[in-house]
N, C-alpha and C positions, 0 to 999 in steps of 0.2 A: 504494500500500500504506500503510495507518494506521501511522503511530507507535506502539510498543507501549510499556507500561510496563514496571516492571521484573516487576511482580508478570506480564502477561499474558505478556512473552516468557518467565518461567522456567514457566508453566499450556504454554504453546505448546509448551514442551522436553518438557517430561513427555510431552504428548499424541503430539507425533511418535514418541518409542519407546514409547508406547502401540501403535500400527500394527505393529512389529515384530516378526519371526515368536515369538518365545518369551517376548512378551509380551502376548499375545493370549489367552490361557487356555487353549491345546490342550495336555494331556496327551502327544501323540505328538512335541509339542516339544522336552519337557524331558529331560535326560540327566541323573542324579543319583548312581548307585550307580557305586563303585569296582568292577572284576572281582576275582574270589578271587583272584588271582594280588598284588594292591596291599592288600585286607584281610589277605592272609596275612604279609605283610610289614611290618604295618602295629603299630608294638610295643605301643600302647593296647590291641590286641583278642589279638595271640598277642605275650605277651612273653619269654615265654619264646624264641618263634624256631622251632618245631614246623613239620616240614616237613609235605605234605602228600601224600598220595598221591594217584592221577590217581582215582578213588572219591570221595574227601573234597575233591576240589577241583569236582567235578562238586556235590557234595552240597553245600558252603558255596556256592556259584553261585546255586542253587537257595533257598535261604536268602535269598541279594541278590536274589534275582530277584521272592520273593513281598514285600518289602519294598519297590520299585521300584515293583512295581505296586499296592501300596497308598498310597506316599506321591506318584507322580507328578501325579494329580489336584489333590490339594493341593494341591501346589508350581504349580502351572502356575495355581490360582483364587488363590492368594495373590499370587502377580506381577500378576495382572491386578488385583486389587483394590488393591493396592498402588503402582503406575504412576495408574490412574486417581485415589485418598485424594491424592497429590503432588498431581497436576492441581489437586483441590480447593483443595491446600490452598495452592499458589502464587496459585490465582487471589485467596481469602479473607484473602492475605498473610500466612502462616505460614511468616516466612522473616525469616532473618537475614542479613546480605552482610556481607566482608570484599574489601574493594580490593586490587588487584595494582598495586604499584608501580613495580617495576623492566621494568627495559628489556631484551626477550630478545636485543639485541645484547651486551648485558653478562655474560657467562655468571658472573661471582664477582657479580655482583648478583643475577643473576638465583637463584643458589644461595638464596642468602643471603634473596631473599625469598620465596622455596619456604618456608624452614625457619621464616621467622618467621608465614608464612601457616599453616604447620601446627599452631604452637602457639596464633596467635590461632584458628582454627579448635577447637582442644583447650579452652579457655578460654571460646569462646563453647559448647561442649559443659557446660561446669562450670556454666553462667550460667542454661543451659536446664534443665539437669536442678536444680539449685537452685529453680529457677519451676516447672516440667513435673511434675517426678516422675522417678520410677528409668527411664533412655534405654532402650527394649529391652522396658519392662514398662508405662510409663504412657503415653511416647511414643516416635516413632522419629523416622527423617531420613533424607536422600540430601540431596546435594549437586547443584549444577549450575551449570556457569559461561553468565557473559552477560555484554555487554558495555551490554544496551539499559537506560534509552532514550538513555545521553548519550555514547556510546562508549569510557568506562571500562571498563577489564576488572574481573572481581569474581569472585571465587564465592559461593555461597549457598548455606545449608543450609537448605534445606525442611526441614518437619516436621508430622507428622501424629498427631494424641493418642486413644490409646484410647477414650474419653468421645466424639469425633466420628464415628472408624472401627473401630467395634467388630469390623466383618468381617474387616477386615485381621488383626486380631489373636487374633481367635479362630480363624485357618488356620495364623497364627504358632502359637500357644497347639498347636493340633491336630497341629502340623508336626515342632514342637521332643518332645512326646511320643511320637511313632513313633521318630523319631530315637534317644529311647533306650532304644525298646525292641528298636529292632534293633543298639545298641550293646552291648545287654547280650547278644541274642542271639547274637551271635559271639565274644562272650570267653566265654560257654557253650558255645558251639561250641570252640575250641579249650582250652577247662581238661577237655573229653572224651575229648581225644585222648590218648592214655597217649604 
């Protein structure tokens, strides 16, 4: 077996949960929507706390149910296109690595350098988006640990830029406006209810 680099084993990470069932693009994959039983509870949409009767919880269901099947397509071509942009963009070396130091026999080290990995990880976020653009709108990221090629542990923030992978982000783009139109739709739903 070849020696991988760092950029090819974290391409290789990507691609293996590329194979995985809910990352594959199938619609019949994805789970997304709460049941009215968790929306009605939920105090952003009923804050008031308006119970429901067994009619209007059929009825709010029905509500979740045509928004499910409108955003489940998406969400299932967005993972896929988003799984493979990483691939890309590990291989093309769109990645930055932070080292893990401590030793998981040492559990007060090992704390200690969880916490300072989280904020050099925060900090290499401040770095990118200073170069990139606004995280979320110009570029995004996932993480993935590896050890190759020298058997350092590390983790690594992949990232992938709108301007490369405009598909990804126009399913984002498509995905985050359903989102709230079926948020708005159930605080309508329940500012109905007397």
């Amino acid at each position: 077996m070849p020696v991988l680099s760092l950029a090819g084993a974290l391409e290789s990470h990507f691609n293996s949960i590329a194979g995985r069932k809910k990352w594959r693009g199938d619609p019949r994959e994805v789970v997304l929507a709460q049941g009215a039983t968790q929306v009605a509870t939920h105090p952003h949409y009923n804050p008031r706390g308006k119970k429901l009767s067994a009619d209007q919880t059929r009825q709010l269901q029905a509500v979740i149910d045509g928004f499910d099947e409108r955003q489940k397509p998406i969400h299932a071509a967005e993972r896929k296109a988003t799984i493979e942009a990483l691939a890309r963009a590990a291989a093309a070396g769109q990645f930055e690595s932070i080292e893990a130091r401590a030793s998981a026999l040492d559990p007060v080290g090992h704390n200690l350098q969880f916490e300072r990995g989280l904020e050099e990880m925060k900090m290499l976020q401040e770095r990118l988006t200073s170069r990139l653009g606004k995280c979320g709108v110009d570029w995004s990221f996932a993480t993935a640990p590896s050890t190759e090629p020298d058997g350092v542990p590390r983790q690594s923030l992949v990232y992938i830029l709108r301007a490369n992978e405009p598909e990804v982000f126009r399913l984002r783009d498509e995905e985050a406006a359903i989102m709230r139109e079926f948020q708005k739709a159930y605080r309508e739903f329940f500012d109905r209810i007397p």
